[in-house]
C-alpha positions as CSV (number, residue, x, y, z in Angstrom):
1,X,0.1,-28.7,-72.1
2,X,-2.2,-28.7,-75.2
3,X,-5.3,-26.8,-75.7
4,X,-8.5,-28.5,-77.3
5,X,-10.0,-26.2,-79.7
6,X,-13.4,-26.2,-77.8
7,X,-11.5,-24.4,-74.9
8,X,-13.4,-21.1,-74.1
9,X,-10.5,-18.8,-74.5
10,X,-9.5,-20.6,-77.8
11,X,-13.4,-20.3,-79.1
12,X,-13.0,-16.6,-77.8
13,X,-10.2,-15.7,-80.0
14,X,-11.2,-17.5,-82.9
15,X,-14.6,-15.3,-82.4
16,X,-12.8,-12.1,-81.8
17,X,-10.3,-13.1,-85.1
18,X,-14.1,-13.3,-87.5
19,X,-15.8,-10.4,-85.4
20,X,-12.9,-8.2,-86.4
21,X,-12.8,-9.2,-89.9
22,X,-16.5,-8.7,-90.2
23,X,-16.0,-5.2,-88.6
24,X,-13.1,-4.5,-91.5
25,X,-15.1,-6.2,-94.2
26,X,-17.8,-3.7,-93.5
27,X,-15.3,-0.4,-94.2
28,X,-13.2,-1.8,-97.4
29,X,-13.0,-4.5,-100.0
30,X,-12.0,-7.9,-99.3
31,X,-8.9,-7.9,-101.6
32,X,-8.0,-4.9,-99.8
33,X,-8.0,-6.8,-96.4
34,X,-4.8,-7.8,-95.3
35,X,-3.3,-10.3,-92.3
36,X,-2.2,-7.6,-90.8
37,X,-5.3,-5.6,-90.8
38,X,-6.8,-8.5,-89.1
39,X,-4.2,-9.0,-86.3
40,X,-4.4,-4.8,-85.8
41,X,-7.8,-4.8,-84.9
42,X,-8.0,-7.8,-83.1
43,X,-5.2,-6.8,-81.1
44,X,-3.4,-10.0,-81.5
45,X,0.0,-11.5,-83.5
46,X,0.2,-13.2,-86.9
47,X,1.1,-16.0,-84.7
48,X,-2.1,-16.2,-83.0
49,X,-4.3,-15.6,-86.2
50,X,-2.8,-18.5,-88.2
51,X,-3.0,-20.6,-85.2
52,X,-6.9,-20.4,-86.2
53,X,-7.2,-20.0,-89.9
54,X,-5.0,-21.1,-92.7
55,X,-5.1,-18.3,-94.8
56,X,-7.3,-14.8,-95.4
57,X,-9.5,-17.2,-97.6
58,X,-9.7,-19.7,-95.3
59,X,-11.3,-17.1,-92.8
60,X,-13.4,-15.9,-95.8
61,X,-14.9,-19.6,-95.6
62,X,-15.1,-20.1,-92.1
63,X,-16.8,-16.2,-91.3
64,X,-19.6,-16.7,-94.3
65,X,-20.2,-20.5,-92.9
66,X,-20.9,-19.2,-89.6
67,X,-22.8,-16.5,-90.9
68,X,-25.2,-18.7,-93.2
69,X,-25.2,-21.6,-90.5
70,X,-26.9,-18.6,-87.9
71,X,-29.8,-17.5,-90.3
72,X,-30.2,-21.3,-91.3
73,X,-30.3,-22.5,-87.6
74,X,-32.6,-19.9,-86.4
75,X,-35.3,-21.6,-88.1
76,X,-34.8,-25.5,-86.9
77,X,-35.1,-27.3,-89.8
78,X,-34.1,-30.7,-88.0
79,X,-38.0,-30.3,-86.8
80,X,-39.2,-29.7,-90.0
81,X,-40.3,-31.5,-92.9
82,X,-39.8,-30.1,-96.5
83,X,-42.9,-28.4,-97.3
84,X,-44.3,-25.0,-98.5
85,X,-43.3,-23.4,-94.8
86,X,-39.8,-25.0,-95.0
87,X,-38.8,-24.0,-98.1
88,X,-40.3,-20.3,-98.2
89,X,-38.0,-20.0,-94.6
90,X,-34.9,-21.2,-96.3
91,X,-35.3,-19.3,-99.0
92,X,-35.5,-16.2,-96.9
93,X,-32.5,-17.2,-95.4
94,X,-30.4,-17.2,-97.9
95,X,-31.6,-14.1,-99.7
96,X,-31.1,-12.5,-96.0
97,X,-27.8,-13.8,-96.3
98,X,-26.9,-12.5,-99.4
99,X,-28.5,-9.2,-99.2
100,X,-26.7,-8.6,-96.2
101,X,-23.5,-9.4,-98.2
102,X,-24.1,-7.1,-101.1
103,X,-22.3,-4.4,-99.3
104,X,-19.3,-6.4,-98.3
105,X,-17.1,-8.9,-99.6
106,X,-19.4,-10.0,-102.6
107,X,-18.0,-8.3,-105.7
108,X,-15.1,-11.4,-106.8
109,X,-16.1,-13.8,-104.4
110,X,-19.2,-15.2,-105.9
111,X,-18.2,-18.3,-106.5
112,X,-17.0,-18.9,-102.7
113,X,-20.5,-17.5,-101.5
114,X,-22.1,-19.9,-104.3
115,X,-20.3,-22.7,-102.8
116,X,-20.8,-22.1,-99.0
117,X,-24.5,-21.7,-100.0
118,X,-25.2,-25.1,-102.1
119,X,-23.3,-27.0,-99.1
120,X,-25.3,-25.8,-96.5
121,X,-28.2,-26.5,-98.5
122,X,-27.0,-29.5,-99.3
123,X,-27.0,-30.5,-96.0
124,X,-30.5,-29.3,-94.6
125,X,-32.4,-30.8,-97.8
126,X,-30.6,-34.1,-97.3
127,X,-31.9,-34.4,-93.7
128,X,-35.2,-33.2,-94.2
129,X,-35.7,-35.3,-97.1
130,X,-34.1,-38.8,-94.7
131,X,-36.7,-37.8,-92.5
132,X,-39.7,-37.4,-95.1
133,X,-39.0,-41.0,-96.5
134,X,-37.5,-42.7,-93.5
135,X,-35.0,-44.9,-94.8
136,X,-31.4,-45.2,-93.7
137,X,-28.6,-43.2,-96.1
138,X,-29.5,-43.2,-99.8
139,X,-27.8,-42.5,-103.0
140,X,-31.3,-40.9,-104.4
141,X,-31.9,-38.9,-101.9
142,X,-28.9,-37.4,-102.0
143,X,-28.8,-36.4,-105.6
144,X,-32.1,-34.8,-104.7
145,X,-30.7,-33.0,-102.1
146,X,-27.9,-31.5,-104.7
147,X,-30.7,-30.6,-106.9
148,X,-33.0,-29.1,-104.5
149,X,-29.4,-26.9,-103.1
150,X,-28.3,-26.1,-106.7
151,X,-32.1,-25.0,-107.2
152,X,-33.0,-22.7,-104.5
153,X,-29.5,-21.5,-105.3
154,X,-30.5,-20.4,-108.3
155,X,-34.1,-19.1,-107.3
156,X,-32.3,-16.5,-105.2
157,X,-29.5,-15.3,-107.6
158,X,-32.6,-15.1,-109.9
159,X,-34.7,-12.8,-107.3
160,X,-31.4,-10.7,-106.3
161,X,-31.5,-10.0,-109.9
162,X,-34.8,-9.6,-111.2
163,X,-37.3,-10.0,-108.7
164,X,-36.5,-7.4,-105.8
165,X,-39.2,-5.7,-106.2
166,X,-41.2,-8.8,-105.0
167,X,-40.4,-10.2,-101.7
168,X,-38.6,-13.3,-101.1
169,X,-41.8,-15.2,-100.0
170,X,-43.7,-13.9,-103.1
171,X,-41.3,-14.9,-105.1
172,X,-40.6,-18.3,-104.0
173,X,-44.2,-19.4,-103.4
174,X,-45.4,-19.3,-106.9
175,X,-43.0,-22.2,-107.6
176,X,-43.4,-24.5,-104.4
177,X,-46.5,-26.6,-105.7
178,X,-44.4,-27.5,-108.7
179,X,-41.3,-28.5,-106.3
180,X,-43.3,-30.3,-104.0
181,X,-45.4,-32.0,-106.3
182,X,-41.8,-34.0,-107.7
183,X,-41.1,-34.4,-104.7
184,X,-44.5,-35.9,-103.6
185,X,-43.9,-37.9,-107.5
186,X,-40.8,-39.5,-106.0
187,X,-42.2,-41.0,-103.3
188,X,-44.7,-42.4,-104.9
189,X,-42.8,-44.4,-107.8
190,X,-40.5,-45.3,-104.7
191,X,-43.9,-47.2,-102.8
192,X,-44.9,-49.3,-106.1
């Protein structure tokens, strides 16, 4: 008999596998996590843990995806439009996010964090901005979607390094009437 991955004791390992490299994440480096580690404090085999994950990186992925997808969701963006509110609460999100990472597996994984981020993004601009306009899929809107990610990325790197002394909010706002008038530009050309 096969198991589906959505079966409750599957979902509760997998859960346990992430809580317990959080847990370990939180006392030493990343690179200094191992497999077996993992399996010790989750009280399970190797078996078991590469059931779930491919690799230590690939549980890397899937624990900071989680972890972004939680702050992201809390605020319902499929509701939302992209506007001054929107943008200020994804922007808090991700510096949330990454503040709350600073501590733990950040140093050498930038790029993975980077990544995780701009997809996510990626992904919440793309349906806000399919909603804004309401057309079907579009090429456009996409590449605006990359932009906006790659952007917002950027502002928050920017903020971890310069700015903390502002909140994210403060920091954020002053640029929002720029953002939103392209964005307000591009729909524009789009109805002549």
């Amino acid at each position: 008999m096969t198991q589906s991955k959505t079966d409750p004791r599957i979902l509760r390992t997998r859960k346990l596998i992430m809580d317990s490299f959080i847990e370990l994440s939180g006392k030493k480096e990343f690179k200094d996590i191992t497999i077996k580690d993992i399996t010790t404090e989750a009280m399970i085999n190797r078996a078991t843990f590469y059931y779930h994950f491919e690799d230590i990186y690939d549980l890397l992925d899937k624990v900071l995806s989680e972890v972004l997808l939680i702050n992201l969701n809390g605020h319902n963006f499929e509701e939302k439009e992209l506007n001054e509110e929107s943008i200020i609460s994804i922007f808090v999100a991700i510096t949330t996010f990454q503040t709350s990472l600073s501590n733990r597996c950040h140093r050498g994984y930038e790029d993975t964090i980077a990544r995780i981020i701009r997809e996510q993004l990626e992904i919440i601009f793309y349906k806000l901005l399919l909603k804004q306009h309401k057309i079907e899929e579009d090429e456009s809107l996409k590449i605006s979607a990359v932009i906006l990610s790659w952007g917002i990325y950027g502002a928050s790197v920017e903020w971890r390094r310069n700015a903390s002394n502002i909140s994210p909010e403060e920091f954020i706002q002053s640029a929002i009437p720029y953002m939103l008038s392209g964005v307000k530009l591009g729909s524009i050309s789009k109805a002549e």
